[in-house]
Every structure is written in C-alpha cells, then in structure tokens.
C-alpha positions as a Markdown table, in Angstrom:
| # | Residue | x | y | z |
|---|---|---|---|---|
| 1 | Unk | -4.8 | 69.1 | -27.0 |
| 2 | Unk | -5.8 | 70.9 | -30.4 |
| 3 | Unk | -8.1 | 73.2 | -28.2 |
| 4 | Unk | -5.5 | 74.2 | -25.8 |
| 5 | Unk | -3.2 | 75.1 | -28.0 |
| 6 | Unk | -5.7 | 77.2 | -29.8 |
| 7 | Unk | -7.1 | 78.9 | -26.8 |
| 8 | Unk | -3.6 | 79.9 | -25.7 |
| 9 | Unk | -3.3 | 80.9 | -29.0 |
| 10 | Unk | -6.3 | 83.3 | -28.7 |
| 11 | Unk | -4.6 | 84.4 | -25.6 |
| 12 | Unk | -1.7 | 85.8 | -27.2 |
| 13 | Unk | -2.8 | 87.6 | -29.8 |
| 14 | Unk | -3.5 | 90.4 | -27.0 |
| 15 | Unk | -0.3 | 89.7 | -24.6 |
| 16 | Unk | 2.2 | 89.5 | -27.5 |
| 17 | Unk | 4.2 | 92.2 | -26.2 |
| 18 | Unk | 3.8 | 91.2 | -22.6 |
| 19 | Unk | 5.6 | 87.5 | -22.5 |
| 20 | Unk | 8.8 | 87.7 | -22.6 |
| 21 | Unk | 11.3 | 85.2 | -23.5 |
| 22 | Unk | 11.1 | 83.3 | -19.9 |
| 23 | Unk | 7.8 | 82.3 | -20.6 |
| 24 | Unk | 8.1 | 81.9 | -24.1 |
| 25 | Unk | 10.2 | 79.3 | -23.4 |
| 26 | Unk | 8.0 | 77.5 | -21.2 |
| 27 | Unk | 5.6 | 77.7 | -23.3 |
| 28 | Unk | 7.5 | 75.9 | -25.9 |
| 29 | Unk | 8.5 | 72.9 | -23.4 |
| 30 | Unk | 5.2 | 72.2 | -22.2 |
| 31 | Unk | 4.0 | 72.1 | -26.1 |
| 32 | Unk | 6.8 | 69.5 | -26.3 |
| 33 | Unk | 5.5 | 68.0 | -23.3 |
| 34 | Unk | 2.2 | 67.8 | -24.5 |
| 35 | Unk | 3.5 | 66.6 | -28.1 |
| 36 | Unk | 4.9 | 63.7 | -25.9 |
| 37 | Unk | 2.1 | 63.1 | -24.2 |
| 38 | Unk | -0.4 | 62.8 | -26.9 |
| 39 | Unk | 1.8 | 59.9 | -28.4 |
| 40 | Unk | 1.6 | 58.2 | -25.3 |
| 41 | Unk | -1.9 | 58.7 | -24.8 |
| 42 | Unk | -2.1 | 57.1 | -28.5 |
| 43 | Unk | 0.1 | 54.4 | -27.6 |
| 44 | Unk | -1.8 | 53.6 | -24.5 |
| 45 | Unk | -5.3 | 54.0 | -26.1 |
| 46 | Unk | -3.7 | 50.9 | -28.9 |
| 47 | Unk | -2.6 | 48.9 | -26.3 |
| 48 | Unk | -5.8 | 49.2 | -24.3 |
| 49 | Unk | -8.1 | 48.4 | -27.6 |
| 50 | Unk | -5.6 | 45.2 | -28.0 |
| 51 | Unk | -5.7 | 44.5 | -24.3 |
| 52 | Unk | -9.5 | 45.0 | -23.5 |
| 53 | Unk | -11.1 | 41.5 | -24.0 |
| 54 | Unk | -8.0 | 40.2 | -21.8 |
| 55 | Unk | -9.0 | 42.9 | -19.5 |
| 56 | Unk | -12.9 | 41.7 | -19.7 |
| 57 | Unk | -12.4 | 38.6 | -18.7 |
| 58 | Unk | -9.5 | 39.2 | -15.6 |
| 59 | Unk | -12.1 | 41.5 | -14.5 |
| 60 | Unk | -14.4 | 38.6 | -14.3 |
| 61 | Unk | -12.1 | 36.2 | -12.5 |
| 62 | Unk | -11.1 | 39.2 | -10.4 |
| 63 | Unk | -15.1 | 39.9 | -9.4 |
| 64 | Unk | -15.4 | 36.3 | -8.8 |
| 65 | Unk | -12.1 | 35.9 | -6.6 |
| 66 | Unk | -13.8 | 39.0 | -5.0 |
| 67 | Unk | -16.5 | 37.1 | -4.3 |
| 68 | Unk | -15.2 | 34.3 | -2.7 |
| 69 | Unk | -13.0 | 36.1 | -0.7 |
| 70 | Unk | -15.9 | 38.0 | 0.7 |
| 71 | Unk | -17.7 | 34.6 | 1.8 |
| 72 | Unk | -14.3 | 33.8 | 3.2 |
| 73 | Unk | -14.5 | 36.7 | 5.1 |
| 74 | Unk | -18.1 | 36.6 | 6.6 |
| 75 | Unk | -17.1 | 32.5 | 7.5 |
| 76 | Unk | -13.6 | 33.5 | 8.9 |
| 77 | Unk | -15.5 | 36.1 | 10.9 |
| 78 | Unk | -18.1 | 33.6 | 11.9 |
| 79 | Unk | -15.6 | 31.0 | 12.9 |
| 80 | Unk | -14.0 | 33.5 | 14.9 |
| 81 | Unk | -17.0 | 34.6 | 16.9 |
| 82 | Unk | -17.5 | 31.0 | 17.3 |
| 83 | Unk | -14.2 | 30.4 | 18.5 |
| 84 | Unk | -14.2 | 33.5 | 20.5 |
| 85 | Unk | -17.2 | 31.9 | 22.2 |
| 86 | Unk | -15.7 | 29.0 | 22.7 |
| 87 | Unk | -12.5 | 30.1 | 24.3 |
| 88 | Unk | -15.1 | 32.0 | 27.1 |
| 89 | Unk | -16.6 | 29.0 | 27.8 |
| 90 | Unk | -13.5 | 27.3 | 28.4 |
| 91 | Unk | -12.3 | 30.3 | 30.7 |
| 92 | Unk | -15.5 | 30.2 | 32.2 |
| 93 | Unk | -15.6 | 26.4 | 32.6 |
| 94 | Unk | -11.9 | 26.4 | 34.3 |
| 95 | Unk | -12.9 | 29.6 | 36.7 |
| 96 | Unk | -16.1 | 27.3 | 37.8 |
| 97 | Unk | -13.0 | 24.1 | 38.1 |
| 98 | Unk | -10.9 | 26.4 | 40.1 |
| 99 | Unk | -13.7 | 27.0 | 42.3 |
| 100 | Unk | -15.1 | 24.0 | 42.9 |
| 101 | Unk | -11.2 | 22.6 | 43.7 |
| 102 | Unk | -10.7 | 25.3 | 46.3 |
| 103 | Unk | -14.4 | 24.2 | 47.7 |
| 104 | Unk | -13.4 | 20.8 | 47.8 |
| 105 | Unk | -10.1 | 21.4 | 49.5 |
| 106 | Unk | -12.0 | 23.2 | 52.7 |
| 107 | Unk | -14.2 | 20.4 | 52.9 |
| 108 | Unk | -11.9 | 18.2 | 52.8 |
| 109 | Unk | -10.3 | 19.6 | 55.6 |
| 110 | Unk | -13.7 | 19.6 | 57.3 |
| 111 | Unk | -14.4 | 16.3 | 56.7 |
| 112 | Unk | -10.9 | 14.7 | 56.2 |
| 113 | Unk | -11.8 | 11.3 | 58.4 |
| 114 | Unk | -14.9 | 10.6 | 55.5 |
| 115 | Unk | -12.6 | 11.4 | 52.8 |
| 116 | Unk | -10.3 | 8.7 | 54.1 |
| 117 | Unk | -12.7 | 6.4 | 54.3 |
| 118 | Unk | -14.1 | 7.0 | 50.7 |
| 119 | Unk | -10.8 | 6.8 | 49.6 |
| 120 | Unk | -10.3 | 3.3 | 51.4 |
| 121 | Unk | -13.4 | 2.4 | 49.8 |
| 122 | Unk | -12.1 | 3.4 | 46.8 |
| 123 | Unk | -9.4 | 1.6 | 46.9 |
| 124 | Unk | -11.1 | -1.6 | 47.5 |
| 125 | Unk | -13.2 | -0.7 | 44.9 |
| 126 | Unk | -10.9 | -0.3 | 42.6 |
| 127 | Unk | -9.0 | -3.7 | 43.4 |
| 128 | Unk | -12.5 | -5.8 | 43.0 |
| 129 | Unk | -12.6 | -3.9 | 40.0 |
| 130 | Unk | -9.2 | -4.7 | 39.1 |
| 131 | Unk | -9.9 | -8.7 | 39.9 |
| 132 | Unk | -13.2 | -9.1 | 38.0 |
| 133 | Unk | -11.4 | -7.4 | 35.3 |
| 134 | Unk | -8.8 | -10.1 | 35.7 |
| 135 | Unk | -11.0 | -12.6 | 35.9 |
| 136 | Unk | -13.0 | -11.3 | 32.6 |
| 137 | Unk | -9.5 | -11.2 | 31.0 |
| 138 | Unk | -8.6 | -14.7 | 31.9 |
| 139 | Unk | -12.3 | -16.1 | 30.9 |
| 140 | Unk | -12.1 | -14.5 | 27.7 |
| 141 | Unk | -9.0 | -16.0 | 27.4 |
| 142 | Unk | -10.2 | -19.6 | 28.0 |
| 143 | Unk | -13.0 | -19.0 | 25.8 |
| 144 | Unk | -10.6 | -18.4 | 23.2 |
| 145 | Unk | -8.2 | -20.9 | 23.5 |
| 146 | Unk | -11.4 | -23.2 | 23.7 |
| 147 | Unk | -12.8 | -22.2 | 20.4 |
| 148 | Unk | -9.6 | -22.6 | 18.8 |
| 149 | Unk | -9.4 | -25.9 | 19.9 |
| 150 | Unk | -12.8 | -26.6 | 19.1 |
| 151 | Unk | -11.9 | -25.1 | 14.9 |
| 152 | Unk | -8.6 | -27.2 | 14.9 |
| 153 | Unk | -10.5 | -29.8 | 16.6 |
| 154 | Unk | -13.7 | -29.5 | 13.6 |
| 155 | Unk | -10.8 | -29.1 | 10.8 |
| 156 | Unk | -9.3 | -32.3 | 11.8 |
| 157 | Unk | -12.1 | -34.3 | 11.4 |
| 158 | Unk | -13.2 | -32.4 | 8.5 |
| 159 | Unk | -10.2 | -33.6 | 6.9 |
| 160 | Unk | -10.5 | -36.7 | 8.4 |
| 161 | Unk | -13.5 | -37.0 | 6.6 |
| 162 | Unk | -12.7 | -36.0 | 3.6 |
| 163 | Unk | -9.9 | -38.5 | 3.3 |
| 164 | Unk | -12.2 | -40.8 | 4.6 |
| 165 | Unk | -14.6 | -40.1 | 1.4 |
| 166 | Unk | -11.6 | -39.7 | -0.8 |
| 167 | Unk | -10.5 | -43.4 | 0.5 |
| 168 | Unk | -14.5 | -44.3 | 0.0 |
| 169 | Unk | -14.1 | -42.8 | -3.8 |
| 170 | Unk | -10.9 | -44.6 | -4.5 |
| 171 | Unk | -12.0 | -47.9 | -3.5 |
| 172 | Unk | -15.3 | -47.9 | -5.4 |
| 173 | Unk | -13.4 | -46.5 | -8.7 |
| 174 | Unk | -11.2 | -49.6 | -8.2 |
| 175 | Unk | -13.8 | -52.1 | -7.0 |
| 176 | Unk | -15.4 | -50.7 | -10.9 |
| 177 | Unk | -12.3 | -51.3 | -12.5 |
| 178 | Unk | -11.5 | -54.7 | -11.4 |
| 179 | Unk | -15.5 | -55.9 | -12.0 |
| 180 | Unk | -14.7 | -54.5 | -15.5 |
| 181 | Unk | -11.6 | -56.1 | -15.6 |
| 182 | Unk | -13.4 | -59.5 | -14.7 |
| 183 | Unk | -16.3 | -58.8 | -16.9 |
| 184 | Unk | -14.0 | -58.4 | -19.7 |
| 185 | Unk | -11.5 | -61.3 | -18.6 |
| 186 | Unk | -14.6 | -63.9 | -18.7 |
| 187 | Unk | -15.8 | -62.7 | -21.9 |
| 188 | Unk | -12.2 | -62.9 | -23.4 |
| 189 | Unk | -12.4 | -66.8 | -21.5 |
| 190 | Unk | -15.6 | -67.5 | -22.7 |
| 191 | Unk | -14.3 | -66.3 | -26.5 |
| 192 | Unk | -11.1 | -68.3 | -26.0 |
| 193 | Unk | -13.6 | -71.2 | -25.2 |
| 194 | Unk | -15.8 | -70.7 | -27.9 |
| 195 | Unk | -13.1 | -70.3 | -30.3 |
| 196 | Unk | -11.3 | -73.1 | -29.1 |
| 197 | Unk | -14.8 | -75.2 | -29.1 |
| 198 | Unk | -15.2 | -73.6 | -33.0 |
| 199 | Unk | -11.7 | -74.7 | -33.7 |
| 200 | Unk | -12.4 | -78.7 | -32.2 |
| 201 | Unk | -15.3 | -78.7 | -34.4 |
| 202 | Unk | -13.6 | -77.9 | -37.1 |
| 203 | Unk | -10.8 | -79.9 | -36.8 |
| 204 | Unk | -13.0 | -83.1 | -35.8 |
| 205 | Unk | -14.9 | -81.9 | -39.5 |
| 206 | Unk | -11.9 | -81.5 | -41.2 |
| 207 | Unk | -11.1 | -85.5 | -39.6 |
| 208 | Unk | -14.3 | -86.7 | -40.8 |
| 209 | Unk | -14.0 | -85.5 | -44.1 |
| 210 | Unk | -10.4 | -87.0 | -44.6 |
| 211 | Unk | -11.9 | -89.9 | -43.2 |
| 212 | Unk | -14.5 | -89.5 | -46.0 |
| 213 | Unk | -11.8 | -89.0 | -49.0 |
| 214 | Unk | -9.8 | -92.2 | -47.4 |
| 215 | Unk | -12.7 | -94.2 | -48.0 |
| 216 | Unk | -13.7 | -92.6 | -51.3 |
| 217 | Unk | -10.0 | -93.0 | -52.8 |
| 218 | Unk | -10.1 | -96.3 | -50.9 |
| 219 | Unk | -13.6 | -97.7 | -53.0 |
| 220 | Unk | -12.2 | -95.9 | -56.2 |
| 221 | Unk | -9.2 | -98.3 | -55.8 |
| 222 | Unk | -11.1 | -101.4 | -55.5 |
| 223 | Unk | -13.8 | -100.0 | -58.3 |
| 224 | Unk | -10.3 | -99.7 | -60.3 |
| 225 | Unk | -9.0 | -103.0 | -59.5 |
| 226 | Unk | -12.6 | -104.4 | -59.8 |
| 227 | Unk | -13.0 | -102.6 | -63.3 |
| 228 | Unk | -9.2 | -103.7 | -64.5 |
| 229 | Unk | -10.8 | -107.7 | -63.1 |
| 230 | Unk | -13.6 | -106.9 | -65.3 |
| 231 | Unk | -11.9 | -106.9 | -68.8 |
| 232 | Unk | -15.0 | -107.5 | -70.8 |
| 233 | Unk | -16.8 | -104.8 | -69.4 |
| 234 | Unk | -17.9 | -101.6 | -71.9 |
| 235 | Unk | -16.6 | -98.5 | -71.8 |
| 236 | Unk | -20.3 | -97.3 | -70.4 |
| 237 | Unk | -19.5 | -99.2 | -67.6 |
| 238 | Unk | -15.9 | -97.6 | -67.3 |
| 239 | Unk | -17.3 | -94.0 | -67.7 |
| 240 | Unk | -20.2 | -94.6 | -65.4 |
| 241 | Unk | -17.7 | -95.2 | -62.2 |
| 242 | Unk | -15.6 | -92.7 | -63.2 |
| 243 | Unk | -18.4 | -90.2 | -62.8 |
| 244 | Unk | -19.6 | -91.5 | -59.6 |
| 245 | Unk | -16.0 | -91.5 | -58.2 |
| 246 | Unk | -15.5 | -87.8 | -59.8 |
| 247 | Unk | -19.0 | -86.5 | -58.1 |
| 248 | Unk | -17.8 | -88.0 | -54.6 |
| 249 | Unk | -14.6 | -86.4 | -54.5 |
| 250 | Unk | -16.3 | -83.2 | -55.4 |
| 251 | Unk | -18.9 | -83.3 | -52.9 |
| 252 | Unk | -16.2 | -84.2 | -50.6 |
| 253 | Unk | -13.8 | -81.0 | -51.1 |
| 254 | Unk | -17.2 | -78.8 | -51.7 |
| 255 | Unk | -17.8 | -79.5 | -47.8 |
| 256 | Unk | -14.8 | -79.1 | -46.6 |
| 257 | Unk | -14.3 | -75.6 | -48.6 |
| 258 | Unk | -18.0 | -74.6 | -46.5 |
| 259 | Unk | -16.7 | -75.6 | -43.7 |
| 260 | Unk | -13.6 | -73.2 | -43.7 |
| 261 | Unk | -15.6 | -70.5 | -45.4 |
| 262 | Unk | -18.2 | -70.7 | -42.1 |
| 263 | Unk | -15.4 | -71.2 | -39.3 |
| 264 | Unk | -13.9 | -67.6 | -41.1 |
| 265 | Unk | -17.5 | -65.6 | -41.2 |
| 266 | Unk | -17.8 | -67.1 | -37.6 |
C-alpha cells in the first residue's frame, strides 16, 4: 500500500497541473478505500494467525473425509458396474425366457396330444406324491406320539422307582431305629434287672445284718442279765464283756456302712 501511494506520488509531481478536481477526488476515495482496506487486511491477517492451528487440523479431517469419499466413489462406481451387469443379465436371461415360452407354445401346438398325456402323468405324479407325502406325515406322526409315550411311559417308572427306593430308604432308616430302640430298651431291662438284683442283695444284706445286731443286742442282754446273776464277779470281768459287746456292734454297723458305700459306687 505504502508503495502505491508513493508511486502515484512520483506520478504527480509531473501532472500536477493536469488533474483536475474530478480526479482528485477519486484519488482521495480510493486512498480511503485503501486506508479501509489495509485494516481489514490487518484484521483478517489476526484472525487467521489465531485461527491457523484450527485451520491445520480441519484441513486434516477435510483431506481424510476426502479420502474416504474417494474410496466411496471408486466402490459406488464399482457397485454400479456390477449392478449394471447384473441388470443385463437379467434382461438377457428374461429375452432367452420369452423365447423359450413362445418355443414351447408352437410345440405345444404341435404336439398337444403328448402334452396331455405328460400332463396326466403329471398329475398322477403329483397325487402319489401327494399320498407318500401323506403317508410320511402320518408316520412321522406315529413315531411321535410313540416316543412320547415311550418318555411318559420311562418317567413313570422312573418315578415309580424312585419312590420305590425312597420306600426302600424309609423302611431301612426305621427298621435302624427300632433295632436301636430295642438295643437300648434291653439294656435299660437288663439295668433295671441288675439294679433291681443290686437292690435284693442289698436289702437281703441289710436283713442279715439286722439279723446280726438282733442277736448281738440279744447275747448282750443275757451277758447283762448273766453279769447282774454274777454279783461277785470283778470289775475285769464287767469291762471285758463290755468290750467284746462294744467291738461286735461296731463290726456290725462298719459292714453295713460298706455295704451302702459299694451299692452307691456301684
């Protein structure tokens, strides 16, 4: 801008007096114009410093998008040659139909008495086909309905079985439990029967030994009433029987005391 100005600068020095006020003026608006324009230019030369790594990397996503719309391209116009080829064959294929149906049709009027006979044939082909299909249908059918009867039939006596075996399982557990039960009710007889044995022997002891003190008290008494007939024996004598009578009735309550003490440990 600086070197425009100056050149037209240069310029007027010699066509001072030739411009007149027409182009003076014009002058003077396309300096303004250019005054604008710089500060645009300035304006757009900061934005596009600010804006220039953005740019960078659109540029990148626009190359690639480029890209890939160029492979969509070549296969679109790949497909297309593909389908065109396709659609040709097909009209091809349907002119060779055509064709061959307008063939067939004079023939068949050629040979219309063999075409009815094929298509009597046909027709008794197609119901013997129709029948052994029926017949396939139906035998499938039975062989169905025969292996479900033959599941039901194998569930039943699965279960039948297992209620068999549970049955089995509940008798043994109770045919264990009573033989327990009888195991433990003759031990508890045989206890009752020892302990009622124990307690017989015990009383027939506890008999004897009362027996025993009877007749101990009973010869005390007549050593007394001997030893009251006996006036003129000493007092050695005296002492001497009461000793002996003193160590029987001891001896007698030690036993029994050992005999109560053993029935309790027993």
């Amino acid at each position: 801008m600086a070197k425009m100005i100056k050149l037209w600068e240069e310029e007027d020095e010699g066509k001072e007096d030739e411009d007149d006020e027409e182009d003076l003026a014009d002058k003077q608006e396309l300096m303004k114009g250019y005054n604008v324009l710089d500060t645009f230019l300035d304006q757009a030369k900061g934005a596009a410093h600010q804006i220039k790594g953005t740019a960078l990397v659109e540029g990148k996503k626009a190359l690639a998008t480029a890209l890939n719309v160029h492979e969509m391209d070549a296969e679109t116009q790949k497909y297309a040659l593909i389908h065109q080829r396709v659609v040709d064959d097909l009209d091809e294929a349907r002119k060779m139909e055509e064709e061959l149906k307008f063939g067939l049709k004079k023939r068949n009027k050629r040979h219309a008495p063999l075409l009815q006979r094929y298509q009597e044939a046909k027709v008794e082909a197609d119901r013997v086909q129709q029948a052994q299909l029926v017949d396939e249908i139906e035998r499938r059918r039975r062989e169905q309905t025969e292996k479900a009867m033959q599941e039901k039939q194998r569930q039943l006596e699965e279960k039948t079985l297992n209620a068999e075996r549970q049955l089995v399982q509940r008798r043994q557990m109770n045919l264990k439990f009573w033989q327990k039960q009888l195991v433990e009710a003759r031990e508890f007889a045989e206890q009752q029967m020892l302990d009622k044995r124990r307690e017989e022997e015990f009383q027939k002891k506890v008999e004897d030994m009362k027996r025993e003190i009877q007749i101990v008290e009973e010869e005390e008494k007549v050593d007394a009433n001997r030893a009251l007939i006996q006036e003129n024996g000493t007092r050695r004598q005296m002492a001497a029987i009461e000793q002996v009578s003193v160590s029987r009735c001891g001896y007698v309550y030690l036993y029994l005391f050992s005999a109560q003490m053993i029935l309790l440990l027993s």
